[in-house]
C-alpha positions as CSV (number, residue, x, y, z in Angstrom):
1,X,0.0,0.0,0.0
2,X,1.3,3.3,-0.7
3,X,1.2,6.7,1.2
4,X,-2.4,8.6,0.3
5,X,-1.4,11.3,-2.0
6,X,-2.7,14.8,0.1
7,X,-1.5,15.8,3.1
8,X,-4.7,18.0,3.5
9,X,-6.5,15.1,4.4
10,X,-5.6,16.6,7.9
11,X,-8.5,19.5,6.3
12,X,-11.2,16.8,7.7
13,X,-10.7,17.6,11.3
14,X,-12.9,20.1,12.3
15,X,-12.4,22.5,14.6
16,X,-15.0,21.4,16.4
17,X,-12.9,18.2,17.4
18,X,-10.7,20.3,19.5
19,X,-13.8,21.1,22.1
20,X,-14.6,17.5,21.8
21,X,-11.7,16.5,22.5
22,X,-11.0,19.2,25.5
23,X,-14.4,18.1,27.1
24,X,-14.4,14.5,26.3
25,X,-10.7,14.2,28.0
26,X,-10.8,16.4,31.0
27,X,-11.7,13.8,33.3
28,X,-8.6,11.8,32.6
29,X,-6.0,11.7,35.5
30,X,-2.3,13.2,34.7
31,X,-0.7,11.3,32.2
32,X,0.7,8.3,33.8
33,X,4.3,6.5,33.7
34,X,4.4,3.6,31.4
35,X,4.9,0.2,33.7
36,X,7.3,-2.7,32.5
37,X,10.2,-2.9,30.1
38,X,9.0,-4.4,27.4
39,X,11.2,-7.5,28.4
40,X,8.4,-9.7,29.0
41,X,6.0,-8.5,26.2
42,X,3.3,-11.0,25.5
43,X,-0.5,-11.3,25.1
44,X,-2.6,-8.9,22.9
45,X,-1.8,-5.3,22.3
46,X,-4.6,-3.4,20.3
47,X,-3.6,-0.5,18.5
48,X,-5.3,2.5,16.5
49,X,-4.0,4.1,13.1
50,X,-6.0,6.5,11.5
51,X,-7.1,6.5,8.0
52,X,-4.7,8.5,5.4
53,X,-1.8,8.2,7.8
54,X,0.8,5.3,8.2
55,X,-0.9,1.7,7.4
56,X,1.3,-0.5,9.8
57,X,-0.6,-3.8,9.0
58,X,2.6,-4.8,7.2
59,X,5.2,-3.5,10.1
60,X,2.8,-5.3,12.6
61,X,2.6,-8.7,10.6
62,X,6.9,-9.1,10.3
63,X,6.5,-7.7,14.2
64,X,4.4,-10.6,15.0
65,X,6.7,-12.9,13.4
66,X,9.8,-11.8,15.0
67,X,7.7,-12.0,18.8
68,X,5.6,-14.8,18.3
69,X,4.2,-14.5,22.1
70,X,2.3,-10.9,21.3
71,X,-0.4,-10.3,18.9
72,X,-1.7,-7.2,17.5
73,X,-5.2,-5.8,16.9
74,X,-5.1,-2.9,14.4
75,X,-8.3,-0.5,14.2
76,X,-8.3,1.6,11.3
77,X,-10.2,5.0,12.2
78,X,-11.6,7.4,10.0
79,X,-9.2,10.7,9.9
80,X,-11.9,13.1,10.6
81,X,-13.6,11.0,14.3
82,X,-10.4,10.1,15.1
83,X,-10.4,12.9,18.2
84,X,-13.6,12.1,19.0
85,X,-13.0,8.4,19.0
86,X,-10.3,8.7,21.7
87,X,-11.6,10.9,23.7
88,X,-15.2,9.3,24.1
89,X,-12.7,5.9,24.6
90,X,-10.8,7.6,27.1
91,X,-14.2,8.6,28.8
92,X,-15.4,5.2,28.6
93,X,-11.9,3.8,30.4
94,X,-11.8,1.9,27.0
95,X,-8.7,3.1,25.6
96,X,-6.1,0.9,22.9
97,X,-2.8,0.4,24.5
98,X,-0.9,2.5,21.6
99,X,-2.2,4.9,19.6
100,X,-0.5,5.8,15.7
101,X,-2.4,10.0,14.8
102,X,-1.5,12.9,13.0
103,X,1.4,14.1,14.1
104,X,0.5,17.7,14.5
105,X,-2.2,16.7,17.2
106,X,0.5,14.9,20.0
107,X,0.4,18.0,22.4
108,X,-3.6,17.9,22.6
109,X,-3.3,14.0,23.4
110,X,-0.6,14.8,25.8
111,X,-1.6,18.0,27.7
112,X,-5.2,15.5,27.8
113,X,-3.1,13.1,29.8
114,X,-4.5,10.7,27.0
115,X,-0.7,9.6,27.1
116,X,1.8,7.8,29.5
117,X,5.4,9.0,30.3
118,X,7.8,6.7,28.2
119,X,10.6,9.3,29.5
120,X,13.1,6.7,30.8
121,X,12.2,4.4,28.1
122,X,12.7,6.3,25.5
123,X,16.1,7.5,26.7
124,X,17.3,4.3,27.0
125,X,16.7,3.4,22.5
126,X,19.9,3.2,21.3
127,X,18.9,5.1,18.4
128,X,17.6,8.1,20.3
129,X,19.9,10.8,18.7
130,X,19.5,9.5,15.2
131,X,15.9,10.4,15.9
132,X,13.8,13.2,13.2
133,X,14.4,16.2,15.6
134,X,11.1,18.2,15.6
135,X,9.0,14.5,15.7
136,X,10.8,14.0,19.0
137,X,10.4,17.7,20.1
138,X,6.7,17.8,19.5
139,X,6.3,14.5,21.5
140,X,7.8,16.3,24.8
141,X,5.8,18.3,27.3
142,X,6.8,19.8,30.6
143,X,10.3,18.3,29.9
144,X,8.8,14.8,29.6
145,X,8.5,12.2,26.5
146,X,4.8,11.4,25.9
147,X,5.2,10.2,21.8
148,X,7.7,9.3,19.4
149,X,7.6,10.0,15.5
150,X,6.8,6.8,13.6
151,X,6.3,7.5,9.8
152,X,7.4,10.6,8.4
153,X,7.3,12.7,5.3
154,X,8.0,16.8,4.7
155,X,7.5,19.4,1.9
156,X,9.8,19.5,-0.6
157,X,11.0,21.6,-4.3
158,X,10.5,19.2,-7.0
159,X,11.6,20.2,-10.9
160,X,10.7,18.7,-14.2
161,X,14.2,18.8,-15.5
162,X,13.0,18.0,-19.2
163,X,10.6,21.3,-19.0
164,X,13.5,23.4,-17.3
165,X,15.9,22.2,-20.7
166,X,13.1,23.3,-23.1
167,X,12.9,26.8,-21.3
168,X,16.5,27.5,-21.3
169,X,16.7,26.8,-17.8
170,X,19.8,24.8,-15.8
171,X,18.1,21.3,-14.2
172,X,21.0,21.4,-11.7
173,X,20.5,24.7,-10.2
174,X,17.2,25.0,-9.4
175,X,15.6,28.0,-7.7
176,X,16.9,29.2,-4.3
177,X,14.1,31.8,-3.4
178,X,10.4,32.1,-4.0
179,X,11.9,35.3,-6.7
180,X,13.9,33.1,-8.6
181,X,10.4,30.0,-8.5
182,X,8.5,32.7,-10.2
183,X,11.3,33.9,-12.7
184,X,11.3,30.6,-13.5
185,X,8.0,29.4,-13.7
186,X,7.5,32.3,-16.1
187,X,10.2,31.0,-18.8
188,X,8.7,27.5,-18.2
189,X,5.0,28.7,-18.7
190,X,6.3,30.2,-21.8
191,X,6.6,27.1,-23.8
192,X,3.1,26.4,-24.1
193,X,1.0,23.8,-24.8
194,X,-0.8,23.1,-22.0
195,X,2.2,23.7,-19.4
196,X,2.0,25.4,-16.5
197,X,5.1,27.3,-14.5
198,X,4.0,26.4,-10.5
199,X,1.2,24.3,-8.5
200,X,1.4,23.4,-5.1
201,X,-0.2,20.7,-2.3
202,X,-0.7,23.2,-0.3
203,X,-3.7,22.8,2.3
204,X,-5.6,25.6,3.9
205,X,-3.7,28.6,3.5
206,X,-0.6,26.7,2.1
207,X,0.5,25.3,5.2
208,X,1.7,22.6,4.5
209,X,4.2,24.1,1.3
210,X,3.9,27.7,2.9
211,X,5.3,27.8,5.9
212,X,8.4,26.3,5.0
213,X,9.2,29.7,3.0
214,X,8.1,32.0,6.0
215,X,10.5,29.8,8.4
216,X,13.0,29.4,5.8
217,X,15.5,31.5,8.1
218,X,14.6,31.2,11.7
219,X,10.8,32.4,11.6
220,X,8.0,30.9,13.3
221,X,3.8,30.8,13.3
222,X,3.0,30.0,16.6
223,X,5.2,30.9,19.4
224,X,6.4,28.0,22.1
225,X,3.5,26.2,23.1
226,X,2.0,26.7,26.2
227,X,-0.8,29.1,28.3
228,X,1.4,32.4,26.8
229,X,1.3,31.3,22.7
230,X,0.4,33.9,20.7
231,X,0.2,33.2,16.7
232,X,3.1,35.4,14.8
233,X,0.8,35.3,11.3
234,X,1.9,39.4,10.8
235,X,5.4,38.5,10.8
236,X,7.4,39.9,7.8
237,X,8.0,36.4,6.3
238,X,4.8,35.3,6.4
239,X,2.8,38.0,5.3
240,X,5.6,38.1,2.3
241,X,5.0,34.1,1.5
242,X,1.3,34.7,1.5
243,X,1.7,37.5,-0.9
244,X,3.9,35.6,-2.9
245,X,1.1,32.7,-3.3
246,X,-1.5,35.7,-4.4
247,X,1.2,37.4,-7.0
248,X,1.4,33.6,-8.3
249,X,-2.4,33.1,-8.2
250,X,-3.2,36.3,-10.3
251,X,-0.4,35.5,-12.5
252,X,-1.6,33.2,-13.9
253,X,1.4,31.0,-13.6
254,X,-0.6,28.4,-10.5
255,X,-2.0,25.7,-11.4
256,X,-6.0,26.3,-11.6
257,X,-8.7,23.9,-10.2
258,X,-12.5,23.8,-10.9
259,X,-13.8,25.1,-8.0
260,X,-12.8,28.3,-6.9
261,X,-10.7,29.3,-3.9
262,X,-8.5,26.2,-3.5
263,X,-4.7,25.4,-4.7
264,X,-4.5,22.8,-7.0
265,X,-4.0,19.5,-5.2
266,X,-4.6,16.8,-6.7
267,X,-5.0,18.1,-10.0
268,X,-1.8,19.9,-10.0
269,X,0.2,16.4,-9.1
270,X,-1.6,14.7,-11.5
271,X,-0.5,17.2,-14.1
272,X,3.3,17.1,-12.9
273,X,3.2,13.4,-13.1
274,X,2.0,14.0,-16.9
275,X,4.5,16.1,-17.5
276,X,3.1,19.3,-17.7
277,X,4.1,21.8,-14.7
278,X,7.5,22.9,-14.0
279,X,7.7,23.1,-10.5
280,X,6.3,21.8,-7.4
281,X,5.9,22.1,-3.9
282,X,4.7,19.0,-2.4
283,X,5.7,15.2,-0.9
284,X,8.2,13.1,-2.2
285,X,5.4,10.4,-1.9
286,X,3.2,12.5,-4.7
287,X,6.0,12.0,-7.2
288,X,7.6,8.9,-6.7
289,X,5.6,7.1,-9.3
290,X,8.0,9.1,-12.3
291,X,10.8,10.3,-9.6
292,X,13.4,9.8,-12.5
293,X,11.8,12.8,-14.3
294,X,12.0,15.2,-11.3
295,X,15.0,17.2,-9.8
296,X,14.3,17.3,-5.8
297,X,15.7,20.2,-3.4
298,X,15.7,19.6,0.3
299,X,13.2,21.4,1.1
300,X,11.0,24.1,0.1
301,X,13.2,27.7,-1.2
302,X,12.7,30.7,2.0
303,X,11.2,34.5,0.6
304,X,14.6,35.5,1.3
305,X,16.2,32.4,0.2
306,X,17.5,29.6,2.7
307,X,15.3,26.0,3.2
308,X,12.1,24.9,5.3
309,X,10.0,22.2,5.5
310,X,6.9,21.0,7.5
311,X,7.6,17.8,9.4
312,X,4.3,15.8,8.7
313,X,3.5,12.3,9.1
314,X,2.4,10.2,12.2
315,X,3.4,9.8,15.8
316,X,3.3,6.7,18.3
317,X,2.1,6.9,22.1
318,X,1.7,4.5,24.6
319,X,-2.0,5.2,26.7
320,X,-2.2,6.1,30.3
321,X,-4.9,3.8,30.1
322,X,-3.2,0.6,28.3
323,X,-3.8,-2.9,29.7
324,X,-0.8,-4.4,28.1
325,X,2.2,-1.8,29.1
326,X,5.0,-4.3,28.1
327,X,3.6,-5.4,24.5
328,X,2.7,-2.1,23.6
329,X,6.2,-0.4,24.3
330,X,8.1,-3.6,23.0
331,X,6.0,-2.8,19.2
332,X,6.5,0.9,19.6
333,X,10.6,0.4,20.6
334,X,10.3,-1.8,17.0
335,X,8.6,0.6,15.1
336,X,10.2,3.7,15.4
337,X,14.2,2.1,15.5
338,X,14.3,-1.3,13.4
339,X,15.5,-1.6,10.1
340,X,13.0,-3.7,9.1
341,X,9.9,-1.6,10.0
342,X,11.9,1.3,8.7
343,X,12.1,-0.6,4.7
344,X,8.5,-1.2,4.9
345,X,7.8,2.3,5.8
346,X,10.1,3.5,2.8
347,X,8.5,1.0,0.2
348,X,4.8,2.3,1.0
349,X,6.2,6.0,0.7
350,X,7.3,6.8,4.0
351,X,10.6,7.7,5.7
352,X,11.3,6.4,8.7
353,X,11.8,8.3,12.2
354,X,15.7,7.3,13.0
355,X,17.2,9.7,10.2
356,X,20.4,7.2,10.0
357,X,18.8,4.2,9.0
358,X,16.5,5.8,6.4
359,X,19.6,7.4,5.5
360,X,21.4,4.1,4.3
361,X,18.4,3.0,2.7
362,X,18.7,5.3,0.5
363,X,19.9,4.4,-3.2
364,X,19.8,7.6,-4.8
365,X,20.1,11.8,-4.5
366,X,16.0,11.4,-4.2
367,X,16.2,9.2,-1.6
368,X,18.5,11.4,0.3
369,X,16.9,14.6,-0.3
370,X,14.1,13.1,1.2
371,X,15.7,12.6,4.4
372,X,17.8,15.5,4.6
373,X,14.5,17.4,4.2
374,X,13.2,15.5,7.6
375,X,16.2,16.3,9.1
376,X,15.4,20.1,8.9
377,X,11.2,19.9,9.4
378,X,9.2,21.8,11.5
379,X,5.4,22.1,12.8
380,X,3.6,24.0,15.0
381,X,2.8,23.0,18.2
382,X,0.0,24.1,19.8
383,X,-3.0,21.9,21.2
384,X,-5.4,24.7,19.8
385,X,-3.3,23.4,15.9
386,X,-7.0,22.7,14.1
387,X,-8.8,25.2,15.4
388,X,-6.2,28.1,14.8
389,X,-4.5,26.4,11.4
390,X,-5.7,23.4,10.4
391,X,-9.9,24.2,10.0
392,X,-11.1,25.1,6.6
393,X,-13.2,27.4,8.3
394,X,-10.4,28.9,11.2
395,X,-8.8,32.1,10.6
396,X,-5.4,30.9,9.3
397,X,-7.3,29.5,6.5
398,X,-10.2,31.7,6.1
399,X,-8.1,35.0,6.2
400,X,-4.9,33.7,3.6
401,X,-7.2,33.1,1.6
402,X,-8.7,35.7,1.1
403,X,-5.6,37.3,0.5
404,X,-4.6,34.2,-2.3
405,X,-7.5,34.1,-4.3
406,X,-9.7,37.0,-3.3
407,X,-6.8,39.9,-3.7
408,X,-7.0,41.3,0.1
409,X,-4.6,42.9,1.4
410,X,-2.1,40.5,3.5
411,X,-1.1,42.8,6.7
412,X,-5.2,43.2,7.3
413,X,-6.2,39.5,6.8
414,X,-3.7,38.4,8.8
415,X,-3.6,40.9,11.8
416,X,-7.2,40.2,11.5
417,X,-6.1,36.3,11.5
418,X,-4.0,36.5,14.3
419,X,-6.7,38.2,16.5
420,X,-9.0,35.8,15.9
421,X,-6.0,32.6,16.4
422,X,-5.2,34.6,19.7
423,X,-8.8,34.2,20.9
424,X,-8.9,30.1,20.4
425,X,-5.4,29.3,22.0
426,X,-6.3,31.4,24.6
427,X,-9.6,29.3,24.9
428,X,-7.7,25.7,24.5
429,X,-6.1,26.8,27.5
430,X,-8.9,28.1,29.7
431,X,-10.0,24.7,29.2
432,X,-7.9,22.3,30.0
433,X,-6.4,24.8,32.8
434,X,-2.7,25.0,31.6
């Protein structure tokens, strides 16, 4: 099975999930320690994935095989209940023992107390330094490890180098700012015939392919997480990127879609793959299909030049709640540091956590590209993320859009955004009182 094609799946979580969530957790006690070592695993472990993320049905079968004494229940759950799921579980004192989710939503599970402590375990993998950076980071709260990354993937700069020929252009030296994408989406758009210079997988608001290029050079969205974040949406970088996507919109020189108001997703990867846009901001995974036709950059090129890319992907957590301590910790150890889970992840279009290994998989400049490009992701962390970002209908979205499609003036929709985002994290935290 490979990787679903659009990260915006994660578009499918309302905001109302965050209040669901809140509400439907509240009552759960401080996240507990995880028991045992793992030594003795045995028994049943059940375990939830959710739909569009990491399928670990194969990782779990040559798990299985290699500890014959545990066996593993896998519930698949749709993207957009998956909140709701857990935390009406979590009410019920029903919870699985591990839990695979959307990455960007570990610190609501942890600030829930939805998850145990694996501190002392986790410091004891011998792979814990080799470990993607910011999927360890956003797994830590109150200086303690709650989750660990377990399939990964980022945004990325990918170049049909046959198109960049025909325009004149040098497939080695790609573009190293969003000035030079443009310049050179314009020559390729030039040719004709049906080509087009730029599309993106962007998400609401070009999250997901935007705010690499704000935090290109140090910047950030959200400030560090906790009762005191305040959203940073006026900041000179990303106003600037969001202009940059509107200049490119009215251009001409973005890939179009049917319905109004929305960057080209699927429509724009499916032309790329056919040859007929120049550049693109997106997944490795969307591309991998005709990688030989495609220069790759680690990751996506700054306003001002220099590299980001969002971390996405899933992350692993033992419960506070789970039944079977030892099993569940012995499959997530396996997981997120052998070599054998980590080829399965990279032959259904994942990279694995520990950036070494996936690093000596790798057979080609593609390959490593991709994992270079995890090696410098980032994500917000905030437990109020779909509410403030992620909602179709939350002001991130709602007000850079505007500003994309519509023409409005960036500083106004986003100081008007960042009022609005203020409001909601200030909210989250009322009510879990943190």
């Amino acid at each position: 099975m490979t990787m679903k094609t659009s990260m915006t799946r994660r578009t499918s979580v309302a905001a109302a999930a965050l209040t669901i969530a809140v509400i439907g957790l509240a009552g759960c006690s401080a996240s507990g320690s995880a028991g045992g070592g793992g030594d003795a695993a045995k028994g049943t472990v059940t375990l939830w994935q959710r739909d569009g993320g990491v399928d670990l049905t194969d990782q779990v079968k040559a798990y299985e095989k290699a500890h014959p004494d545990v066996t593993v229940k896998i519930s698949t759950i749709q993207a957009d209940q998956y909140l709701t799921k857990l935390a009406n579980s979590a009410r019920a004192g029903s919870v699985p023992d591990l839990v695979s989710y959307d990455i960007v939503n570990t610190p609501l599970l942890a600030t829930q107390g939805l998850l145990a402590d694996v501190t002392d375990k986790a410091g004891k993998l011998p792979d814990k330094g080799d470990l993607a950076p910011a999927g360890v980071a956003i797994g830590r709260l109150d200086g303690k490890q709650y989750a660990l990354p377990v399939a990964l993937t980022g945004s990325q700069m990918f170049w049909n180098k046959s198109l960049f020929e025909k325009a004149g252009l040098d497939p080695t030296k790609p573009p190293t700012s969003l000035a030079e994408v443009k310049a050179a989406a314009e020559k390729i758009q030039g040719l004709g015939g049906g080509v087009t210079g730029f599309s993106t997988l962007g998400g609401v608001g070009q999250a997901w392919t935007g705010f690499p290029s704000a935090w290109a050079k140090g910047g950030s969205v959200l400030t560090a997480a906790g009762k005191s974040q305040k959203a940073e949406f006026t900041s000179k970088n990303l106003v600037g990127m969001v202009d940059w996507y509107q200049d490119m919109w009215k251009s001409g020189l973005m890939q179009k879609t049917d319905e109004p108001n929305q960057d080209p997703g699927n429509v724009g990867q499916e032309n790329a793959l056919n040859g007929k846009v120049g550049i693109v901001f997106t997944g490795a995974n969307t591309l991998t299909a005709k990688k030989a036709d495609f220069g790759s950059a680690v990751g996506i090129p700054g306003v001002d030049g220099g590299s980001g890319s969002f971390l996405g992907g899933d992350e692993i957590g033992m419960t506070a709640g789970a039944k079977n301590s030892d099993g569940a910790w012995s499959l997530m150890k396996w997981l997120v540091s052998s070599k054998k889970a980590a080829r399965i992840d990279l032959s259904q279009g994942w990279i694995a956590p520990d950036l070494t290994v996936a690093k000596s998989l790798a057979t080609d400049e593609w390959s490593k590209d991709i994992v270079d490009t995890l090696a410098i992701g980032k994500l917000p962390k905030s437990i109020a993320y779909n509410a403030v970002i992620n909602d179709p209908n939350g002001p991130w979205a709602q007000q850079s859009q505007k500003v994309i499609f519509q023409g409005a003036d960036a500083s106004t929709a986003l100081a008007s955004a960042e009022k609005q985002a203020n409001a909601l994290i200030g909210q989250a935290y009322s009510q879990v009182g943190k």
